[in-house]
C-alpha positions in Angstrom: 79.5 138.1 203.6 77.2 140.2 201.0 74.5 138.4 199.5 76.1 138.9 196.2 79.2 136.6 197.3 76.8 133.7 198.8 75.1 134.2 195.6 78.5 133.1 193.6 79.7 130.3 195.5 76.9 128.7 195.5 76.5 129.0 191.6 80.9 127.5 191.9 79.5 125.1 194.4 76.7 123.7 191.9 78.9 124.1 188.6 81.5 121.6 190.4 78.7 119.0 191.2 77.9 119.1 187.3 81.3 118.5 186.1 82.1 115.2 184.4 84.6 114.2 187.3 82.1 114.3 189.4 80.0 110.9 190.0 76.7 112.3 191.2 76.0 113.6 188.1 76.4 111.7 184.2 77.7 113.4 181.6 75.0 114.6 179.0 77.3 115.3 176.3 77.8 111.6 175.6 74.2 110.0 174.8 74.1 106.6 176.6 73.5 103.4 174.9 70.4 102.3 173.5 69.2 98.7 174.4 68.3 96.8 171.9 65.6 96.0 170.7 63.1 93.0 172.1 63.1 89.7 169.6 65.8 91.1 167.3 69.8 89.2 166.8 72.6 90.6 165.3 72.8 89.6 161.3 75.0 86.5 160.8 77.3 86.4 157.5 76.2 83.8 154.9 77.3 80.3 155.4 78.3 77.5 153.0 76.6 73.7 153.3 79.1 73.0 155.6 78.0 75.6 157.9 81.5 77.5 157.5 81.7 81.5 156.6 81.6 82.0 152.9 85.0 83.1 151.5 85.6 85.6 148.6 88.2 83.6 146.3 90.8 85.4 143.6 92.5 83.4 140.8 96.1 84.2 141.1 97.5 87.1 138.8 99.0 84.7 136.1 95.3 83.7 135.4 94.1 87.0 134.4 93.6 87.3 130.4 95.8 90.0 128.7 94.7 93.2 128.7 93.3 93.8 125.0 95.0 97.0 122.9 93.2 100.0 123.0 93.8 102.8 120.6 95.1 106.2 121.9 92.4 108.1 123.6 90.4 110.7 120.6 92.2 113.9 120.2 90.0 116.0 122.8 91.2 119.3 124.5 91.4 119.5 128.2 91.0 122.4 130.8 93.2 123.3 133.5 91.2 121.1 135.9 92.7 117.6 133.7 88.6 117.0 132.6 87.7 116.9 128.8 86.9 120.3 127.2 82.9 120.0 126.5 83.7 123.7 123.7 83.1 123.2 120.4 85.4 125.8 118.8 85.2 127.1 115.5 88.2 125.3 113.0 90.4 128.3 112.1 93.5 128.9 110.0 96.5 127.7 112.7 99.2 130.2 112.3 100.4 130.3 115.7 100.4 126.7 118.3 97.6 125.5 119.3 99.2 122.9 122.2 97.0 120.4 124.3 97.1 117.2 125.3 94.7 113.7 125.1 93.8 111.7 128.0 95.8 109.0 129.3 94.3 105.7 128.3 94.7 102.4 130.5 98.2 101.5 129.4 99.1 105.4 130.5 99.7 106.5 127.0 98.8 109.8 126.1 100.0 112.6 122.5 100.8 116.2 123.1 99.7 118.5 119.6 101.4 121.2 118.7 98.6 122.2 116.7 94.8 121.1 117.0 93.9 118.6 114.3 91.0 119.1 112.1 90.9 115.2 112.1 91.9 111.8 113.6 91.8 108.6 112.0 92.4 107.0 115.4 89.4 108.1 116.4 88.1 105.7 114.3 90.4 102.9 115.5 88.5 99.9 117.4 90.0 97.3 119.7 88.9 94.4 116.9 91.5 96.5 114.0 93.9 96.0 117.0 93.7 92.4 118.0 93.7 91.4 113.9 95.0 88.2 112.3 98.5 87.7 110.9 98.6 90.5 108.2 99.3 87.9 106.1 95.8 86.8 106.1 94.0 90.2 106.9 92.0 90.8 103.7 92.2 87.2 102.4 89.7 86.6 105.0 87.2 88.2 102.9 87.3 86.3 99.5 84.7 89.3 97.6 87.6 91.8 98.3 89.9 90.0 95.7 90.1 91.2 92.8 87.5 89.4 89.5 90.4 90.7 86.8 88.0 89.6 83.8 87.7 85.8 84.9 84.8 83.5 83.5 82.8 83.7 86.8 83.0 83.8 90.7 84.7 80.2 91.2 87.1 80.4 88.6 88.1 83.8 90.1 88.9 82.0 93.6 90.4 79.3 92.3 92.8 81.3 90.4 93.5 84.1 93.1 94.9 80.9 95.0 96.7 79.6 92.7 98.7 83.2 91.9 99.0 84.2 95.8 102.6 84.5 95.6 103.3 80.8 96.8 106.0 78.7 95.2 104.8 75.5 97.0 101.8 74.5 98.4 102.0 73.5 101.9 99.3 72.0 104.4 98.3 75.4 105.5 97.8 75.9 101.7 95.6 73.3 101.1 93.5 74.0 104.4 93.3 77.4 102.7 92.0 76.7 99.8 89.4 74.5 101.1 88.1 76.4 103.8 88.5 79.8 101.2 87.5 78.4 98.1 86.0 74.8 97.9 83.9 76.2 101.1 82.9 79.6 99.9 78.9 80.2 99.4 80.0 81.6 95.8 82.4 78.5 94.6 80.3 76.0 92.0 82.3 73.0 90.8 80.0 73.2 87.7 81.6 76.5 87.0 85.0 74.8 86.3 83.9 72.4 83.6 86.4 72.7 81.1 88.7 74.6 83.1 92.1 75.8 82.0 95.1 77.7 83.7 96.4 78.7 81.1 93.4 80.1 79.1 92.5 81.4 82.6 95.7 83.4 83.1 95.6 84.3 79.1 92.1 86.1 79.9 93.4 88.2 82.7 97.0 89.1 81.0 94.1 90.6 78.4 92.4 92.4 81.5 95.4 93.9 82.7 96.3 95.7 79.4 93.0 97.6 80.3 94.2 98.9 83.7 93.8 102.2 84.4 97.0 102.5 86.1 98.6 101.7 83.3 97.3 104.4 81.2 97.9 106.7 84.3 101.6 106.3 82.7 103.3 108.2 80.6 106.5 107.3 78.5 109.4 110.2 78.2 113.0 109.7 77.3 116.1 111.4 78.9 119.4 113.1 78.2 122.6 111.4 80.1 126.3 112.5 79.4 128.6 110.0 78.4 132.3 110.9 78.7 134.5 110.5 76.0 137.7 109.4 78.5 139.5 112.0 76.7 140.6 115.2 78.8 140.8 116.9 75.0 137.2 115.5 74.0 134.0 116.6 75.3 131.5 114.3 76.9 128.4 113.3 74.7 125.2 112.8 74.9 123.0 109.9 74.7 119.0 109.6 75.0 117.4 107.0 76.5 113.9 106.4 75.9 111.7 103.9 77.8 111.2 106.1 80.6 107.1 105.5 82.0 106.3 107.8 85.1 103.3 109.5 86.6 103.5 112.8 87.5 104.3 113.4 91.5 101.4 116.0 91.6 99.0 113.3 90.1 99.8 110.7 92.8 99.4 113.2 95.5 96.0 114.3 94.3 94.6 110.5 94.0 95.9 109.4 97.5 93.6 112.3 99.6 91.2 111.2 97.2 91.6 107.5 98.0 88.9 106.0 100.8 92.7 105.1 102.4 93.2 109.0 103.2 90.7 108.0 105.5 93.5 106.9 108.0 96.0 109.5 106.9 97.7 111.4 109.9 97.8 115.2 109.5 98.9 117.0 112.2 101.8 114.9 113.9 102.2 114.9 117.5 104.4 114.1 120.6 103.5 110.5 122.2 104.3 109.7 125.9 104.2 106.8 128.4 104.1 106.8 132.4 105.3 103.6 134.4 102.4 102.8 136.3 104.9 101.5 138.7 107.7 104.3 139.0 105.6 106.9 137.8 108.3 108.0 135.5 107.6 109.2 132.0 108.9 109.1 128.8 108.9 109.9 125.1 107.4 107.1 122.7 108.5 106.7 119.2 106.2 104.7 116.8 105.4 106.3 113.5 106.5 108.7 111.2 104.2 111.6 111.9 105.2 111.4 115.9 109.2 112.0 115.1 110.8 115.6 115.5 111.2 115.8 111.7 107.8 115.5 110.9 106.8 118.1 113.4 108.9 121.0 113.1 108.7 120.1 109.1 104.8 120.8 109.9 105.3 123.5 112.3 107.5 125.7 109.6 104.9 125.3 107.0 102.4 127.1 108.8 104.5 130.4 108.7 105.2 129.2 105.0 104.2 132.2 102.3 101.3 132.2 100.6 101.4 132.1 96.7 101.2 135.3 94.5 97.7 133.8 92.8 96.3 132.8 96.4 97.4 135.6 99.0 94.2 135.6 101.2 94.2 131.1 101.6 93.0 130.3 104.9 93.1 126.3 104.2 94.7 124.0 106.5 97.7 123.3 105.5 99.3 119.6 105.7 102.2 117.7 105.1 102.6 115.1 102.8 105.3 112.7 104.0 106.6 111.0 100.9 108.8 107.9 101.4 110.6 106.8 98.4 112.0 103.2 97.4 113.9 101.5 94.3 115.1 98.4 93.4 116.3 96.6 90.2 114.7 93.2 89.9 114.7 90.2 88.0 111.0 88.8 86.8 112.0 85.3 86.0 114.3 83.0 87.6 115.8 82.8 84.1 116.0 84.6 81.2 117.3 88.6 81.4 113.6 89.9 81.6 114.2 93.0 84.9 112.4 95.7 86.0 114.0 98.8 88.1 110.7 100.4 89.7 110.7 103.7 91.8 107.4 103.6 94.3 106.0 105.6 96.8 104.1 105.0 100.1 102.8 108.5 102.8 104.6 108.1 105.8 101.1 109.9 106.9 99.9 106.2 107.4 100.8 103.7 109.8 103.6 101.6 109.5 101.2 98.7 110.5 98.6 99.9 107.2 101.2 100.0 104.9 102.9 96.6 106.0 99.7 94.9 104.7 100.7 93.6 101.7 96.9 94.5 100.1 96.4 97.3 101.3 97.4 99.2 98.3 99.7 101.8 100.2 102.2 101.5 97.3 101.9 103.9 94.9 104.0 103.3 91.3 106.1 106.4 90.4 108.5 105.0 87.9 110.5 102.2 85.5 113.5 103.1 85.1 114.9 101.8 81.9 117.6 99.9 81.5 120.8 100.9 79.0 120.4 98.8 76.4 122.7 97.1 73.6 122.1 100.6 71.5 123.9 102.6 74.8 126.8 100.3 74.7 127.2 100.4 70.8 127.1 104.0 71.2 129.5 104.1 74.1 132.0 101.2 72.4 132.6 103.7 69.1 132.8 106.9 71.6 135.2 106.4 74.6 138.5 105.6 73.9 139.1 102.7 76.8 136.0 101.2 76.7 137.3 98.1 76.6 139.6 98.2 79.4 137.2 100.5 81.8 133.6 98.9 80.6 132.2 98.1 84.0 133.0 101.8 85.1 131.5 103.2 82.6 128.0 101.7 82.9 128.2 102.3 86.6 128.7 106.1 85.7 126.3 106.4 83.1 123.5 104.2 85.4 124.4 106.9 87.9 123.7 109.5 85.3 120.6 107.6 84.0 119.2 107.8 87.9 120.0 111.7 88.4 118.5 112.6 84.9 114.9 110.8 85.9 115.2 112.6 89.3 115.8 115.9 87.7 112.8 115.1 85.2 110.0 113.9 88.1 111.0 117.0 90.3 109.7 119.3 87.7 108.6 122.8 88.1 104.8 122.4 89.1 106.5 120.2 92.2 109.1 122.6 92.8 106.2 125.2 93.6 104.1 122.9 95.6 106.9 122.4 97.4 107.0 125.8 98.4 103.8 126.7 98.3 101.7 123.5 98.4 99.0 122.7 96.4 95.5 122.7 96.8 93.4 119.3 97.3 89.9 118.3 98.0 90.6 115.5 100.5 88.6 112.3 100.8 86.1 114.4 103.5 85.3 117.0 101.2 87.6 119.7 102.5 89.8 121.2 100.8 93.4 121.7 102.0 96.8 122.8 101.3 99.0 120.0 101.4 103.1 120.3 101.0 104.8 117.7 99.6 107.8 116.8 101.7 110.4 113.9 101.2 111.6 112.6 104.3 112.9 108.8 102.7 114.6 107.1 100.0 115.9 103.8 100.5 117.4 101.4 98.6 119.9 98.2 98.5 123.7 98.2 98.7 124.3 98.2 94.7 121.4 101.2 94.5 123.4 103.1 97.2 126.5 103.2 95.6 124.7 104.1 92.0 122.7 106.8 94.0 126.2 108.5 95.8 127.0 111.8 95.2 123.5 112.6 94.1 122.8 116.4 94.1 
């Protein structure tokens, strides 16, 4: 053997004595164990009194408080990674969609735009507007929002406001009310009611309300309605009927974006959604008016709507306003023939739960219809031949008439172009925007429904 070959078994022979098998030689890739440390003992977990291990304790899951509402997360754009967009982008004229989606808030809500809003009420929204009182009660908690209406001084003003809250009798909640609203209030003096009379009271503000400007707002118009002779060989008539007060549809638009309650309007609708935390499933959510399917591809068509011959080059945001239309015939007294047949108005731009509140002054006045008086039914006694056999037919037709003529007066041509071409308002922020006016309700009782059939 070469010294070369005793040179390479003996580097085998030594590489085999180093191998972790082998015993006369400890394995350096695993470090050994450290002894501890002189004077030191393990730490001991704390103890109670009774020298036993303290426990961490959980009240059972039907102890846990509610979870409180939370408003849907701020309309804010996010990236492809799911995180909030931190660009500020310039606000430009939508013409083509603009689609994102929010960020899922603890209940696992979240709203998918077609289009990028320019603004969000909900952003606004706090968990105390949530978690309210009855609505009953919501802004008679604060007794300086009600209305003075031209009363003798602050107590009086209470005191009346009480009495003339809709009530017929006064129960015990009643009376808690009126102590804890009135008797209580920092404002009420009992030396303010000296002398103090209903009557005079009520007389005072009956005086204050002829002063109103919504009634001047008003305006008083009569109409033409056909009244059919019941002979095929005689032509129909026709009858006027005055008594008509209205307000222009145009007007009412223009003061509601001007009203500090445009402040919660809803402009651009969107699409809200829901996932099960538990089966991870999700769905569509249907709440409002401005999250349906009408309300969305109505606002999604206007924005490919033409421009107006005087206006070609507007680059305004352009916005829907949902109008929701209501009438009913009503008595005023419990007797006597004293009625009313109002047409109002509420924006189906604002929540459902806003426009519940019954002072939240949602409901806008359109109309009084008038009635047909004992001057219609003279007329229509010397001018149809069966009037006396067919009189309750008649009326029905003519009321019928009546409604379609009023109609065909408040959709008047300056609506009829808004309609197609909106009209230009300076909302409540200061911007200015093109708003079409769209109606989406009208709703009514059974009587109204059969007088309102074959409307065109």
């Amino acid at each position: 053997m070469d010294r070369s070959s005793a040179d390479v078994h003996m580097s085998a022979a030594a590489a085999s004595l180093q191998s972790p098998m082998s015993p006369m030689q400890p394995d350096r890739r695993t470090p050994s164990p450290m002894p501890p440390e002189i004077g030191t003992s393990p730490s001991l977990p704390p103890l109670t009194p009774a020298g036993r291990p303290v426990r961490n304790y959980q009240l059972p899951k039907r102890y846990h408080p509610d979870p409180l509402p939370e408003p849907p997360r701020p309309a804010v754009q996010l990236d492809n990674a799911g995180a909030p967009s931190l660009r500020i982008l310039p606000r430009i004229n939508l013409i083509v969609r603009d689609t994102f989606k929010t960020i899922r808030n603890s209940f696992g809500i979240w709203r998918e735009y077609w289009h990028r809003p320019s603004y969000d009420p909900d952003a606004f929204v706090s968990v105390a507007d949530l978690a309210q009182p009855h609505p009953s009660s919501h802004f008679v908690e604060s007794p300086d929002l009600l209305p003075d209406r031209g009363y003798r001084n602050k107590s009086v003003s209470l005191l009346m406001n009480w009495q003339n809250d809709g009530d017929t009798t006064k129960s015990d909640s009643s009376i808690n009310k009126l102590v804890k609203e009135v008797l209580l209030h920092p404002d009420f003096q009992l030396s303010d009611l000296k002398g103090f009379s209903a009557r005079r009271e009520n007389e005072i503000a009956d005086k204050a309300d002829t002063k109103s400007t919504l009634l001047t707002s008003f305006s008083e118009a009569s109409v033409d309605i056909e009244v059919p002779s019941g002979d095929k060989n005689l032509p129909s008539a026709k009858f006027s009927v005055t008594g008509l007060h209205y307000r222009p549809l145009l007007s009412i638009l223009r003061s509601a974006f001007a009203d500090p309650l445009a402040n919660m309007f809803h402009l651009s609708p969107y699409k809200m959604f829901h996932k099960s935390p538990t089966s991870g499933v999700e769905q569509r959510v249907y709440s409002e008016m401005y999250d349906s399917d009408a309300f969305i591809e109505e606002h999604d068509r206007v924005q490919r709507a033409a421009l107006p011959p005087d206006d070609p080059d507007c680059n305004r945001e352009r916005v829907i306003a949902a109008m929701m239309f209501w009438s009913d015939s009503t008595h005023l007294a419990n007797f006597g023939t004293a009625k009313l047949w109002p047409i109002y108005m509420m924006l189906g731009n604002l929540s459902k739960y806003v426009r519940a509140l019954p002072s939240s002054g949602a409901c806008m006045h359109v109309a009084y219809i008038p009635h047909l008086d004992d001057s219609f039914e003279d007329f229509a006694s010397n001018f149809h031949c069966k009037w006396g056999t067919q009189k309750g037919d008649i009326l029905t037709h003519c009321r019928r008439e009546l409604t379609h003529a009023i109609w065909s007066f408040l959709l008047d041509e300056d609506f009829l172009h808004a309609y197609t071409y909106g009209i230009v308002i300076k909302c409540i922020d200061g911007i200015e925007r093109r708003v079409y006016p769209r109606i989406f309700t009208y709703s009514a009782d059974y009587p109204e429904k059969y007088i309102h059939s074959s409307c065109h």
